[in-house]
N, C-alpha and C positions, 0 to 999 in steps of 0.2 A: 528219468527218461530224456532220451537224446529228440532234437529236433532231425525227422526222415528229409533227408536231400537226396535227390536224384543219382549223388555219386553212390553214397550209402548203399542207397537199395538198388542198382546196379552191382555194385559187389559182393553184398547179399544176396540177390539170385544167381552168378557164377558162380559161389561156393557153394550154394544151396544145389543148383544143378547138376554141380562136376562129379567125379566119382568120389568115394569116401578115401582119405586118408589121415593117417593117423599124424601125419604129419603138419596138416595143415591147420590153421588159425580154426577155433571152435567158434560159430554162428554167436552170434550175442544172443543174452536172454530173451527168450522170448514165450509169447502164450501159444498155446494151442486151444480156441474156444469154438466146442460143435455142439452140438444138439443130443447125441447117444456118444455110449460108451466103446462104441467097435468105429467111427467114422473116421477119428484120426489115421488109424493104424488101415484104417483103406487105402484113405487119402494119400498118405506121406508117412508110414511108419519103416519106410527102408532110409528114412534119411536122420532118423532121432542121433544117430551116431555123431550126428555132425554139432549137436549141440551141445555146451558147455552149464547151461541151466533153462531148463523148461519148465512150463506149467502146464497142467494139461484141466482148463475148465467147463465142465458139460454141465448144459442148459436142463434139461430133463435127467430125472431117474430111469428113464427108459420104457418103464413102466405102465403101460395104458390103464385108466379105470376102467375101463369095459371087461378089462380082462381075458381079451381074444387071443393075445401071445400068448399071456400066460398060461391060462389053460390049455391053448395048445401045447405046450411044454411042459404040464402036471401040475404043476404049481397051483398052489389052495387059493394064496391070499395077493395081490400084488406087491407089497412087501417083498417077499420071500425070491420074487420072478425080479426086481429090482436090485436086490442083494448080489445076486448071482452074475447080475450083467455088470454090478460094478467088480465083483469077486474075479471074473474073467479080464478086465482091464489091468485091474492091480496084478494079474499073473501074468500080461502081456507086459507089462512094467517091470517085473523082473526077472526078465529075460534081456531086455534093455541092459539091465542095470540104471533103471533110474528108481530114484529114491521115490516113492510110496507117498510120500508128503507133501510131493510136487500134485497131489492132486486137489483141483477143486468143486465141489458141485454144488449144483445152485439150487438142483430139488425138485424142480417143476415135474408134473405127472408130464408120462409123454403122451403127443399127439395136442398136449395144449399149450406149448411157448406162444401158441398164435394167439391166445387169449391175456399174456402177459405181459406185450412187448416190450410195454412202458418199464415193469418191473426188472425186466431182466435187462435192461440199460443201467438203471440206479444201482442194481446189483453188480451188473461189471463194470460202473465205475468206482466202483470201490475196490476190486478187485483187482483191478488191473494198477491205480493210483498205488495200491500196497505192494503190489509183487516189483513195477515197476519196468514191463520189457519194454525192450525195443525193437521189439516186430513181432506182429499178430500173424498166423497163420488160423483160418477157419475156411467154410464152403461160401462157393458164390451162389447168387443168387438168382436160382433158374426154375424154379415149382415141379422141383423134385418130390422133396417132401417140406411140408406147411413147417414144423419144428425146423429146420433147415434154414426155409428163407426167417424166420421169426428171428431165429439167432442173427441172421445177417444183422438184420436190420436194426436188434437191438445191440449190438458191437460198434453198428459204425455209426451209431445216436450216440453212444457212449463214449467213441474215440473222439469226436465232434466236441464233447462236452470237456472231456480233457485237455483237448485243446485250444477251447474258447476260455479255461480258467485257468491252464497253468503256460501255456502259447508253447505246450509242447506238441509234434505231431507226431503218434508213431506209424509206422509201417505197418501197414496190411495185406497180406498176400495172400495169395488163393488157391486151392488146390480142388482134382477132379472131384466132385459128388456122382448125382445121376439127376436127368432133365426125360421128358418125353420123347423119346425116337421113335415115331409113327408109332405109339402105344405100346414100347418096349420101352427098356429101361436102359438109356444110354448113360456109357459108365467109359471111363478114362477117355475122356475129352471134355471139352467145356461144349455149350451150350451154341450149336452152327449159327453164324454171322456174328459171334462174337470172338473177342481175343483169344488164339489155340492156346497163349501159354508158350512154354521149353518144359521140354519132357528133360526129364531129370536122368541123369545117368548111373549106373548099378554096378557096384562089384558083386562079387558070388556071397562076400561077407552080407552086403544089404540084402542080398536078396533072401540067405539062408533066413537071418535077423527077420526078415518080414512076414517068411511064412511059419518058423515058430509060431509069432505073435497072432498072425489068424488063426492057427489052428488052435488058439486058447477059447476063443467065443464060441463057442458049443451052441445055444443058445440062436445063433444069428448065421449058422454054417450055410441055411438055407438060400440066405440074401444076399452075403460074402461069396458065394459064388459065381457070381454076375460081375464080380469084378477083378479084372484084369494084374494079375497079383506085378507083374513087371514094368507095368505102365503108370508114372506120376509125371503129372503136369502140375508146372506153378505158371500164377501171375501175378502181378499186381492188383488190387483190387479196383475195380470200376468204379464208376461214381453211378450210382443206381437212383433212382426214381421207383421207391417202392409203393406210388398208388398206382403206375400201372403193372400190367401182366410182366412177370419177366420171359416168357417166351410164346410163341403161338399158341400151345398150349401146357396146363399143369397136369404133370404125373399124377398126384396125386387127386386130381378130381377124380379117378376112374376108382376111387378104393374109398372109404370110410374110415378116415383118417382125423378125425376132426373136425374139419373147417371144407370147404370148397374156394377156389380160388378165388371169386366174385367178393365169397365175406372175407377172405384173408386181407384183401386190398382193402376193404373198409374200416377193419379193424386195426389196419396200418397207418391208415388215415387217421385213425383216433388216436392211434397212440402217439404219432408223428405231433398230432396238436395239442395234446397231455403235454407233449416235452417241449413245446412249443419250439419245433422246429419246423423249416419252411423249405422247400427245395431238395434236390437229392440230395445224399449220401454217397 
């Protein structure tokens, strides 16, 4: 891992944002770490073309115990509803043409990374140490969904940890999720009063490339809808302060998701002091 300078990842977001060609220099390695198996290919799956080796590491199996998707969707056991959400990835994968092996997960049921944070730090730093990119692409942190911000928060403990041991720093950059818009679910922008981003630019190849790859998630056709198949914004990632709120309010307080925003912040506190870290991220 290269130490990120300011030239770097300026040249990294122009070829990350310009249109796709065949001709141009391919992004350096890099991770792609979210929460579910459909987020990247929301995010930024019309720009996979532009990289030369990816990883693609998700935090959860998708999977809730309670079992509410699942049986919404027929499924007995959650196993089986878990299976199928990674089965839908790896068929968005090769459509791509990226290799199958580029993938990592880390396992966690979903709806509970809020309960792990600590873990899924120690987890990606081993993960990341071994693959070795030089720029992270995940979601920012807005209380969209609790799994969402958990991932933030244990990536950039993790990127922290990496570079207080080996004094390398990589790059982290950010792409749209979804945050509360007056109790809708706002989707291709960031989070108002914070950084918009550069909307990334699209040939007909990215775009075709994109919506193959959604039309694979069967499974999440419902929620993939809400979002804006032509619209990707990147940024660089903020330095955040995950004990307070990250927006006026959380998405996800309105649904039964886990956690509520109140205990997410508490339980980020604890893990923040597990890792004995002090100050934002």
């Amino acid at each position: 891992m290269s130490v990120a300078t300011n030239v770097a990842v300026t040249e990294a977001m122009d070829l990350l944002c310009s249109e796709y060609d065949e001709s141009n220099p391919k992004l350096p390695t890099a991770a792609v770490v979210v929460a579910h198996h459909d987020d990247e290919v929301a995010g930024m799956g019309a720009q996979f073309l532009k990289f030369g080796e990816v990883y693609f590491i998700h935090v959860t199996d998708g999977a809730a115990r309670d079992m509410a998707d699942a049986t919404r969707h027929g499924f007995d056991s959650r196993g089986a509803y878990a299976s199928v959400r990674q089965k839908e990835f790896a068929s968005a994968l090769q459509i791509a043409h990226i290799d199958q092996n580029r993938i990592i997960d880390v396992g966690i049921a979903d709806k509970e990374a809020s309960l792990n944070m600590a873990h899924i730090c120690r987890e990606l730093v081993e993960i990341l140490m071994y693959i070795g990119p030089q720029m992270i692409f995940t979601h920012p942190y807005e209380g969209g969904h609790p799994d969402h911000d958990a991932t933030v928060l244990g990536l950039r403990a993790a990127v922290r940890q990496i570079a207080k041991n080996e004094l390398n720093e990589i790059a982290v950059f950010e792409f749209t999720s979804y945050f509360d818009d007056n109790g809708s679910m706002g989707t291709g922008k960031f989070l108002p009063g914070s950084d918009g981003g550069r909307l990334a630019a699209f040939t007909p190849k990215q775009l075709e490339l994109k919506v193959r790859m959604m039309e694979c998630f069967e499974t999440q056709k419902d929620v993939l809808k809400y979002f804006p198949i032509q619209i990707e914004r990147f940024r660089t990632g903020p330095a955040y302060n995950f004990t307070q709120s990250a927006g006026p309010r959380a998405y996800y307080d309105q649904f039964d998701w886990g956690v509520k925003s109140a205990q997410w912040q508490d339980l980020a506190r604890s893990a923040l002091e597990e890792l004995g870290i002090v100050g934002p991220l």
